[in-house]
NUMI-764758 format. One record per residue: y, x, z of N, C-alpha, C in turn; residue number from 1; residue in three letters. Coordinates in nm, 2 decimals, padded with zeros to 4 digits. Layout:
Y, X, Z, Y, X, Z, Y, X, Z, NUM, ALA .
...
END
This chain:
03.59, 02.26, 01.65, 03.49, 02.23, 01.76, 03.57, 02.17, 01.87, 1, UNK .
03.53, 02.00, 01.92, 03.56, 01.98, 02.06, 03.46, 02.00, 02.14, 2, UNK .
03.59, 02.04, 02.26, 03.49, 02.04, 02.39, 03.38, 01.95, 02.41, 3, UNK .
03.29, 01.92, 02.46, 03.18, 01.84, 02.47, 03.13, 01.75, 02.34, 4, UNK .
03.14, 01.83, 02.24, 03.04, 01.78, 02.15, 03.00, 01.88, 02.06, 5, UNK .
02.82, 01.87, 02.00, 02.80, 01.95, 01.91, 02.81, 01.91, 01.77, 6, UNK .
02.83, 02.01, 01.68, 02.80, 01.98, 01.56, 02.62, 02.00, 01.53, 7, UNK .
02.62, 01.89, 01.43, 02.47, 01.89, 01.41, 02.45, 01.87, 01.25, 8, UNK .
02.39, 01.93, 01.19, 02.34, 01.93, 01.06, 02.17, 01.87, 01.00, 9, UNK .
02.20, 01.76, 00.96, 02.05, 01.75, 00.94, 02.03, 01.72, 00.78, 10, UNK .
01.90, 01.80, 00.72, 01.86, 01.76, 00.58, 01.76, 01.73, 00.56, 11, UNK .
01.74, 01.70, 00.43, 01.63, 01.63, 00.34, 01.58, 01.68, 00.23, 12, UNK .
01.52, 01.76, 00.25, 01.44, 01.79, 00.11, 01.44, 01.71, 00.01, 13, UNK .
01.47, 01.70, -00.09, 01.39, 01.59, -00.21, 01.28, 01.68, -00.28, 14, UNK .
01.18, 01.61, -00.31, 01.08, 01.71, -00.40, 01.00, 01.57, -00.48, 15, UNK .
00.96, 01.66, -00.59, 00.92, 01.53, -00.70, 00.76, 01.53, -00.65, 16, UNK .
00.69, 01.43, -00.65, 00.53, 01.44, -00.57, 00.46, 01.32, -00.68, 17, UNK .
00.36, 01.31, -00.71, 00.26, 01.31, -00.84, 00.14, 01.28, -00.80, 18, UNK .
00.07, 01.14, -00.77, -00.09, 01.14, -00.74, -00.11, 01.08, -00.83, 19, UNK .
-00.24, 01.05, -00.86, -00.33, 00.93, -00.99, -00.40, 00.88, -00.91, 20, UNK .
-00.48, 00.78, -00.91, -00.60, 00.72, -00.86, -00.66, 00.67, -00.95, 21, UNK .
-00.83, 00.68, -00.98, -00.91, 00.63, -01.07, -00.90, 00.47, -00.97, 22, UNK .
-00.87, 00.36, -01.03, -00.91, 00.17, -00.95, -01.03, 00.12, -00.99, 23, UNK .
-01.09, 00.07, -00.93, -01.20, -00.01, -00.91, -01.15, -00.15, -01.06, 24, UNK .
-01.27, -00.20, -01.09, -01.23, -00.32, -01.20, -01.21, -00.44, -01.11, 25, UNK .
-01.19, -00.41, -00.97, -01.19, -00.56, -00.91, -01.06, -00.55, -00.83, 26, UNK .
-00.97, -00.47, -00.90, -00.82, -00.48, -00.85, -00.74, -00.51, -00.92, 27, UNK .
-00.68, -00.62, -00.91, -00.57, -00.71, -01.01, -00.49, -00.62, -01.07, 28, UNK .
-00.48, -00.54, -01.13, -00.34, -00.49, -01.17, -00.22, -00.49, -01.18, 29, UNK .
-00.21, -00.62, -01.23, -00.06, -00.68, -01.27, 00.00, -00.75, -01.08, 30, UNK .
-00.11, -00.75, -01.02, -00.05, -00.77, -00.88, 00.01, -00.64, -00.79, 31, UNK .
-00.04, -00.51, -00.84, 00.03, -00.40, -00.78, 00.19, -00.39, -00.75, 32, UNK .
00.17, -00.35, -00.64, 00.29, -00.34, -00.54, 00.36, -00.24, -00.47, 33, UNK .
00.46, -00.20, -00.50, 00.45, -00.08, -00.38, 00.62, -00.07, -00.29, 34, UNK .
00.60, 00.03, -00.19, 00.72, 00.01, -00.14, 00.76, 00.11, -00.02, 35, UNK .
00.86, 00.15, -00.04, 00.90, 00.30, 00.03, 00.95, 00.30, 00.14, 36, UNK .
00.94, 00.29, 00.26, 01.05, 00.28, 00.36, 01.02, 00.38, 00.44, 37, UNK .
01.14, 00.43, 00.55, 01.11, 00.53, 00.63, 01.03, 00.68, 00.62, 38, UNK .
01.04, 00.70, 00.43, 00.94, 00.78, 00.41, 00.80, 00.76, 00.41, 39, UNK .
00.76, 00.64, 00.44, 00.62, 00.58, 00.41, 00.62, 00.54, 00.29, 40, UNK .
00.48, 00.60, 00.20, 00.48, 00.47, 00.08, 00.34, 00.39, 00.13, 41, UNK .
00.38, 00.26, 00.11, 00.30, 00.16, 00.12, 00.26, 00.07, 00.02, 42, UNK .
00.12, 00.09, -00.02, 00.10, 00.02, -00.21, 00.00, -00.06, -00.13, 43, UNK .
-00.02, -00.14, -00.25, -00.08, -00.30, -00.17, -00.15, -00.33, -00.33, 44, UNK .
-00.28, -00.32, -00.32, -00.39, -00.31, -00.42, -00.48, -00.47, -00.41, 45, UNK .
-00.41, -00.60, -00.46, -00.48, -00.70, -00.43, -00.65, -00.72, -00.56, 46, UNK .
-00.70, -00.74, -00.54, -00.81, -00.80, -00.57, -00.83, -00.94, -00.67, 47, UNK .
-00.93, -00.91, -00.78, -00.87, -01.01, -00.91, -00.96, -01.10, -00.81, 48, UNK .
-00.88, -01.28, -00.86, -00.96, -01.35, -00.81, -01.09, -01.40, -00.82, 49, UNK .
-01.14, -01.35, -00.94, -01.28, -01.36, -00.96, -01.40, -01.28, -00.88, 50, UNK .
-01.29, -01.18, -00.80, -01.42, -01.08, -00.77, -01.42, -01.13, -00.60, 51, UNK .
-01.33, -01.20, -00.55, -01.31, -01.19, -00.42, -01.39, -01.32, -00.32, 52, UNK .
-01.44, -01.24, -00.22, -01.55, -01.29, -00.16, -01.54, -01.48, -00.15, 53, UNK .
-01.67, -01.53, -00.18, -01.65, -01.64, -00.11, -01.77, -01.73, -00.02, 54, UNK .
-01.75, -01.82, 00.02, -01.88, -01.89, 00.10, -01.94, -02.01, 00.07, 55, UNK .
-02.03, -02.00, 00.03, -02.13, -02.11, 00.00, -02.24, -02.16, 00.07, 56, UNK .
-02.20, -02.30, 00.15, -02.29, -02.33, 00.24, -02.41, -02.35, 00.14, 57, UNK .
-02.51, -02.31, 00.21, -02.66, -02.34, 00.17, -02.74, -02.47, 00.28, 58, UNK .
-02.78, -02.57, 00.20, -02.84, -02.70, 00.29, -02.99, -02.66, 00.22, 59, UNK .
-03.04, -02.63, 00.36, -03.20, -02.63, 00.32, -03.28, -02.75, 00.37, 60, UNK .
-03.42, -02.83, 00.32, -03.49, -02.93, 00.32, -03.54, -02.91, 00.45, 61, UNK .
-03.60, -03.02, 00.51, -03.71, -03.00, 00.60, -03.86, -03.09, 00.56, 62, UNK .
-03.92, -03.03, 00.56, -04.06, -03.09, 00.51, -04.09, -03.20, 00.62, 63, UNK .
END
């Protein structure tokens, strides 16, 4: 032990952790992603391109 400093101990649990999710048919699969940092998991569930929104102008007549 020096003068003016502490000893400090810090840990980490590890523990094994297990979820499922039933997916929607309108999530790409083979695009699944995921990724761990800071103890966050962050999964990124993109969307097959068939299903994903789009815009179609409509030109209506005038009598």
């Amino acid at each position: 032990e020096v003068e003016g400093y502490t000893a400090e101990l810090q840990e980490a649990r590890c523990v094994k952790y297990k979820r499922a999710f039933e997916l929607s048919d309108s999530v790409d699969v083979d695009g699944i992603k995921a990724q761990m940092k800071n103890g966050i998991l962050k999964i990124i569930l993109p969307k097959r391109e068939e299903v994903k929104t789009r815009k179609i102008t409509v030109v209506a007549e005038e009598k």
